[in-house]
N, C-alpha and C positions, 0 to 999 in steps of 0.2 A: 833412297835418294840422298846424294852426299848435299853437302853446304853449298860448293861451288857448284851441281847442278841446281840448287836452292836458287842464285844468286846467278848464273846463267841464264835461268828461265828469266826473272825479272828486270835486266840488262835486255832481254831478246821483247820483254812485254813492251818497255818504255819506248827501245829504238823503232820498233813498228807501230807504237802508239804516236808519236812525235812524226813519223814518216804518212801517215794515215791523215794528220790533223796538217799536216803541208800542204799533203795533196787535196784535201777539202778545200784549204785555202787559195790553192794554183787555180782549181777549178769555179770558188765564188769572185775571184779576180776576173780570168778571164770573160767570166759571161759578164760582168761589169764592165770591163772594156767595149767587148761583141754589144752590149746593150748601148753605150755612151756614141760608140763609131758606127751605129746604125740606123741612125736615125739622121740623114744628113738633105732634108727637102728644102729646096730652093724658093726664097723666101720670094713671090712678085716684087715687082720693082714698076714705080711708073715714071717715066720719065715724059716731060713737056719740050717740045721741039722749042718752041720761044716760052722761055721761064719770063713771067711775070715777078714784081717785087714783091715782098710779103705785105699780106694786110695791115701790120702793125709796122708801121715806120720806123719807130724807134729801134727794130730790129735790123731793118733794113739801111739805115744812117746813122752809126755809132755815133752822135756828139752829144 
C-alpha cells in the first residue's frame, strides 16, 4: 500500500464518518419534530351564554 492509498483510505473513513453522524442527526431531529407536531389535543373550553362578573371586584372595576 502506497501513502496516498494510506491517506485515501482515511479521507474515505472521516467523509463517511461525518456523513454517517448527519444522518443520525437528520433522523434524531426529525422524530423530534414528528414527536413536538403530534401531539396536538384540543384543550375543552367552557363558555357561559350570560357571563357573570367575577367574584373579586377589584378585578372586575379597575379603579
Amino acid at each position: 500500500m502506497s501513502s496516498i492509498d494510506k491517506i485515501f483510505d482515511k479521507v474515505v473513513g472521516i467523509v463517511f464518518g461525518f456523513a454517517f453522524m448527519a444522518l443520525i442527526g437528520l433522523i434524531m431531529s426529525l422524530v423530534l419534530i414528528w414527536c413536538i407536531n403530534g401531539h396536538r389535543t384540543a384543550v375543552p373550553m367552557i363558555f357561559s351564554v350570560n357571563p357573570a362578573p367575577p367574584a373579586y371586584s377589584k378585578l372586575y372595576r379597575m379603579s
